[in-house]
C-alpha positions in Angstrom: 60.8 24.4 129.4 62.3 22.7 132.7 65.1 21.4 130.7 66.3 24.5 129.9 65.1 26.8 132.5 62.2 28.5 131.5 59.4 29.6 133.5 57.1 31.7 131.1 57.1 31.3 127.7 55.7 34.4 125.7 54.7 32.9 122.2 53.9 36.1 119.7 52.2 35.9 116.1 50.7 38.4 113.3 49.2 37.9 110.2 52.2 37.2 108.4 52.7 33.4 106.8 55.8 32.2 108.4 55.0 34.2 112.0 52.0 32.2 113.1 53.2 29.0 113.7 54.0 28.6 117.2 50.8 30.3 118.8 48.5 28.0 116.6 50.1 25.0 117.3 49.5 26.2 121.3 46.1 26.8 120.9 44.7 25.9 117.3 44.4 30.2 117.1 45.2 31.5 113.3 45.9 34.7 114.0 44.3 36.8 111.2 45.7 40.2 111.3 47.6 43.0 113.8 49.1 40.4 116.1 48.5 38.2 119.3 50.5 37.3 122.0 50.2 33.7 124.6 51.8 33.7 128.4 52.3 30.0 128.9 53.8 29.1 132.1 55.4 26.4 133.3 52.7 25.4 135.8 49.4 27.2 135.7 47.2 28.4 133.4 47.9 30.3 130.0 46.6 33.6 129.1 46.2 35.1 125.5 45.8 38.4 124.8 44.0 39.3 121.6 43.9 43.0 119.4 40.1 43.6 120.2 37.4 41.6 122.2 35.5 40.2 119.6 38.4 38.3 118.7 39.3 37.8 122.4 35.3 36.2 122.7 35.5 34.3 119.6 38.6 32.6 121.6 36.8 32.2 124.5 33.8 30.7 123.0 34.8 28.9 120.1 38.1 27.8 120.9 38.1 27.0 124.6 40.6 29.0 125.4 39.6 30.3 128.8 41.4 33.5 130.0 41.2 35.2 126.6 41.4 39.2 126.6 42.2 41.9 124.6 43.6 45.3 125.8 42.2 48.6 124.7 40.6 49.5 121.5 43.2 51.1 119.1 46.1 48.4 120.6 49.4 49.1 119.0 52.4 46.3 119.2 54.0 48.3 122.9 50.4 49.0 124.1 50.1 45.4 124.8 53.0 45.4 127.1 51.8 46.5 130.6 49.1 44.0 130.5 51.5 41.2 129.7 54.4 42.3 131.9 51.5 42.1 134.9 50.5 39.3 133.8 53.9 37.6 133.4 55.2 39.2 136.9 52.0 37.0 139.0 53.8 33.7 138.2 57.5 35.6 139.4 59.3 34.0 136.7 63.3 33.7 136.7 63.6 33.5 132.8 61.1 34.1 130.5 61.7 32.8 127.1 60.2 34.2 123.4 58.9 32.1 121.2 60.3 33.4 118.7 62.2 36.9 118.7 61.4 36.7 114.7 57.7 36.7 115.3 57.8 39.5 117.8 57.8 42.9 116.8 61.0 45.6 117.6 58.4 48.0 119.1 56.7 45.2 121.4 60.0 43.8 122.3 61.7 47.1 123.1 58.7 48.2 125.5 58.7 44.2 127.0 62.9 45.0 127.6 62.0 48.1 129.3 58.9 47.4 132.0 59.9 43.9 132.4 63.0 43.7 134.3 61.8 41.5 137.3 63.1 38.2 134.8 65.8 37.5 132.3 64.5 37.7 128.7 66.1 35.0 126.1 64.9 33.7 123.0 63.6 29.9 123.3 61.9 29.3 120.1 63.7 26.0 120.1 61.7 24.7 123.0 58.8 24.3 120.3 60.8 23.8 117.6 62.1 20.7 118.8 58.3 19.4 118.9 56.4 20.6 115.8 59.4 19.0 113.5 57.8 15.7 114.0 54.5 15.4 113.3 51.4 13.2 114.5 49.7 10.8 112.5 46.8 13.7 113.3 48.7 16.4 111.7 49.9 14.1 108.9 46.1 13.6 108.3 45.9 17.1 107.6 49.0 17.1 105.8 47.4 15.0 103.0 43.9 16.7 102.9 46.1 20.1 102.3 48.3 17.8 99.1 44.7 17.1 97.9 43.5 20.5 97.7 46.8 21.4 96.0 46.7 18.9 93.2 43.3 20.0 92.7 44.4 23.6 92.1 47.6 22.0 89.8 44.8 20.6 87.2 43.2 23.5 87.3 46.7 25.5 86.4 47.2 23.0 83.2 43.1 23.6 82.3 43.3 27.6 82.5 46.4 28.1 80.7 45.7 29.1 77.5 47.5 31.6 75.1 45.7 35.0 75.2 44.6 35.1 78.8 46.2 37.2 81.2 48.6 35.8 84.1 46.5 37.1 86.9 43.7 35.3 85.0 45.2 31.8 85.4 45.8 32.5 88.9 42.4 33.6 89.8 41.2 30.2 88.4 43.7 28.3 90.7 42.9 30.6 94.1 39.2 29.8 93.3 39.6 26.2 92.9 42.1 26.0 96.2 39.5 27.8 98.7 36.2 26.0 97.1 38.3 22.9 98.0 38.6 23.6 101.5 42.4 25.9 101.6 42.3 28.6 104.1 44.3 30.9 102.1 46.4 30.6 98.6 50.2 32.2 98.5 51.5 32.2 95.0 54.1 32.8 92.3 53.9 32.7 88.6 55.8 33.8 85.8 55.3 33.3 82.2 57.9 34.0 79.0 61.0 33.1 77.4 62.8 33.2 80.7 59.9 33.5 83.1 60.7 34.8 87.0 58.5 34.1 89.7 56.5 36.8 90.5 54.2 38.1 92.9 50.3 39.5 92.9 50.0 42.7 91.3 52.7 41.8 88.7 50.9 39.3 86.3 49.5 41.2 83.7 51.3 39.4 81.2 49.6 38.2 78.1 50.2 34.1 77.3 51.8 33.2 74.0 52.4 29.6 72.6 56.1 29.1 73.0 55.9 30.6 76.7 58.1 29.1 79.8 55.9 29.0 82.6 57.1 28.8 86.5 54.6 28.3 88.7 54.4 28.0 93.3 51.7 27.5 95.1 52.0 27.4 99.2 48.9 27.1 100.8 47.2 25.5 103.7 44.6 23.1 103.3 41.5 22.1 106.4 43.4 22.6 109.6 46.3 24.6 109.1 49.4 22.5 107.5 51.0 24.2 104.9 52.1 22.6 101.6 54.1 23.5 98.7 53.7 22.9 95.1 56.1 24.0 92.7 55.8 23.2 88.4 57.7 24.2 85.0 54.9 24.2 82.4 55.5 24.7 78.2 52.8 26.5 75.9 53.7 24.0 73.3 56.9 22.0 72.9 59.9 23.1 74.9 62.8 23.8 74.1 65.6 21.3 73.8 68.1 23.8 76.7 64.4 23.7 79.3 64.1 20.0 78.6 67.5 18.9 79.3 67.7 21.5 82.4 64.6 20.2 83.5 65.7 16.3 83.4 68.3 17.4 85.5 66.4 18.5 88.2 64.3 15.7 88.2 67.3 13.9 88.7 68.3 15.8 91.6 65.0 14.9 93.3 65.0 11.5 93.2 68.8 11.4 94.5 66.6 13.8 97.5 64.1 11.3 98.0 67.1 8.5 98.3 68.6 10.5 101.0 65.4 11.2 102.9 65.3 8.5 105.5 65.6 7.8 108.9 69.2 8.5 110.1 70.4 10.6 107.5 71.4 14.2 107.8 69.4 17.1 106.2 73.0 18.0 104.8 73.2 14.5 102.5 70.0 15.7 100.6 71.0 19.1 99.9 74.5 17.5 98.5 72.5 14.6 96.9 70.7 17.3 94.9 73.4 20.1 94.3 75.6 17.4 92.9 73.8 16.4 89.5 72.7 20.3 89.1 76.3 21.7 89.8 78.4 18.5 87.7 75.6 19.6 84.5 76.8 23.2 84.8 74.0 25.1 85.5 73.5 27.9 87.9 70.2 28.2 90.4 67.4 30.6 90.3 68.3 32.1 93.7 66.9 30.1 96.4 66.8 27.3 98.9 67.1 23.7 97.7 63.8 23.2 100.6 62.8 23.5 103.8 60.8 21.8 106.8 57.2 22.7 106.8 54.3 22.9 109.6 51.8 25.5 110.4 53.7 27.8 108.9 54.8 29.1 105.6 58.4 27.3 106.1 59.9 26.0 109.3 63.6 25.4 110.3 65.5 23.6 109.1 66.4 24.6 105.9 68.0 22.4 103.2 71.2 23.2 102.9 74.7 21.9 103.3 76.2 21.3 106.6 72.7 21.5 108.3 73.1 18.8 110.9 69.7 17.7 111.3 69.0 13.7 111.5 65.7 12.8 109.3 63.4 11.0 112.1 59.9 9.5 110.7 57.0 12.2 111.3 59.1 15.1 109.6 57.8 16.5 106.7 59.9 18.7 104.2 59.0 20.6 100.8 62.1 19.6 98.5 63.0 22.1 95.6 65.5 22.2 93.2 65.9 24.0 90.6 68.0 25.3 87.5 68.2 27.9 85.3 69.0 26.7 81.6 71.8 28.7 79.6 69.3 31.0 78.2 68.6 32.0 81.8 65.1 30.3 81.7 64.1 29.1 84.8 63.1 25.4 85.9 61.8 24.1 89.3 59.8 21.2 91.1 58.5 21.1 94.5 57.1 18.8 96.0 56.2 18.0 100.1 57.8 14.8 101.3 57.1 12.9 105.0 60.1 10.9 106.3 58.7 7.4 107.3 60.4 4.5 108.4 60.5 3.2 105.1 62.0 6.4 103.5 60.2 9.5 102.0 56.5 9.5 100.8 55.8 12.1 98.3 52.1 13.7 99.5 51.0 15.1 96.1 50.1 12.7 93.4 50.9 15.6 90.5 53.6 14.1 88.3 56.9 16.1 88.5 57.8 16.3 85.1 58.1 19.3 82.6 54.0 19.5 81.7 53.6 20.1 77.9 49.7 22.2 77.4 
């Protein structure tokens, strides 16, 4: 913050997956719903603000944070406002920087713009950025107990599918087995077919037939917080010779990823080292990101991509995803969550990434 001149940092968050990040890895706070907001000076003591005052005691007494409040019942995103800009204003900042402008609503930051004009406003998400890319052998810790509850859930995928049941009643099997095993919450995809898309709760009602394609993501975060990523093809019976070629290729694409995930190399050489094989075979991609860094939240900066300048440094952690849709327009995908040691890349799940066969 003194680097780059910040005197207040005003971290937001709301119950959406990839907005939570930078408050909980403040204060350990998961913000459950509506939104909360932390003033965290450069010298002094923090204060969070909370939507209601059970939540606000609940911070207080469970997780030690000790000026916890929450403003009146009924708080709306700009109703928060004049209780922050006073607060902000008693530490007469110069700059106040947002961590981030994507996790702060265009309400609260319109009213903030408004009442607060005693200090420059400018985003500075990168101040914390900078520090939750590498991780801690703690948080690595946590890493692995969250790729434990996900492989758990995988079986369970591969033991529920069965022609005849319903999509959503697969998934139900895999959410049940992912929370008994200790994941705060379950985000998934599935899809399921000739040419199967990944879709989202409230559209699998599809019926399994022998013969189907099956996608299938699962993002979730195990004990403590750290976010994982899971991505399978699986075929009701044998595949097709167009899926099983596709999906060799993109097996190949990830091992040419895990060779290029190593100290000192750029985030740019693994997204070439896997578009290469996929591109040179001819086939076109499902409409996504080749992978991403991942933390507390749902996906983190940077993503994979070319000309992405980040150097790999041990402690990172990325979910690596390619993928490949066959000429028939069936889709094929792996993911899997990788951390960058010194002596390359350690895959965290022990699920095999090959085409399953059920």
């Amino acid at each position: 913050m003194r680097r780059d001149g910040i005197d207040v940092l005003l971290v937001g968050s709301d119950g959406q997956h990839h907005h939570r990040g930078y408050l909980r890895y403040l204060l350990s706070w998961r913000t459950p719903s509506w939104e909360d907001y932390l003033i965290f000076p450069l010298d002094g003591e923090p204060t969070f603000f909370t939507h209601y005052s059970l939540r606000a005691r609940w911070a207080r007494e469970v997780f030690g944070i000790k000026d916890a409040r929450s403003p009146p019942v009924g708080a709306r995103h700009d109703t928060y406002v004049p209780h922050i800009v006073e607060e902000i204003e008693k530490h007469k900042p110069t700059t106040v920087g947002l961590a981030s402008m994507q996790t702060l609503s265009g309400e609260f930051y319109a009213a903030l713009a408004r009442e607060l004009t005693s200090a420059k406003i400018t985003e500075a998400s990168n101040v914390i950025d900078e520090v939750r890319l590498i991780k801690s052998p703690e948080e690595l810790e946590l890493y692995r107990k969250s790729a434990k509850v996900a492989d758990v859930a995988y079986r369970t995928l591969l033991e529920s599918i069965e022609p005849g049941r319903k999509e959503y009643e697969v998934i139900a099997d895999v959410e049940q087995a992912a929370i008994q095993n200790g994941a705060e919450e379950v985000f998934y995809m599935f899809g399921s077919g000739p040419t199967p898309e990944l879709k989202y709760n409230g559209m699998l009602d599809r019926r399994l037939k022998r013969g189907d394609l099956i996608v299938f993501t699962l993002e979730m975060p195990g004990p403590g917080g750290y976010w994982v990523e899971l991505s399978r093809t699986v075929s009701i019976g044998q595949p097709k010779k167009s899926v099983s070629e596709a999906h060799d290729t993109i097996e190949r694409a990830e091992k040419r990823a895990i060779e290029a995930l190593r100290p000192g190399r750029t985030v740019s050489d693994v997204a070439k080292s896997m578009l290469e094989p996929i591109k040179s075979a001819g086939y076109e991609m499902m409409g996504q990101a080749l992978g991403h860094s991942a933390g507390l939240d749902i996906f983190e900066k940077p993503l994979i991509e070319p000309g992405e300048k980040t150097v790999f440094k041990p402690g990172m952690v990325f979910s690596v995803h390619p993928h490949a849709l066959t000429k028939e327009g069936a889709g094929c995908i792996v993911c899997n969550n990788y951390a960058v040691t010194d002596g390359g890349a350690q895959k965290l799940f022990k699920a095999s990434s090959e085409l399953a066969v059920v």
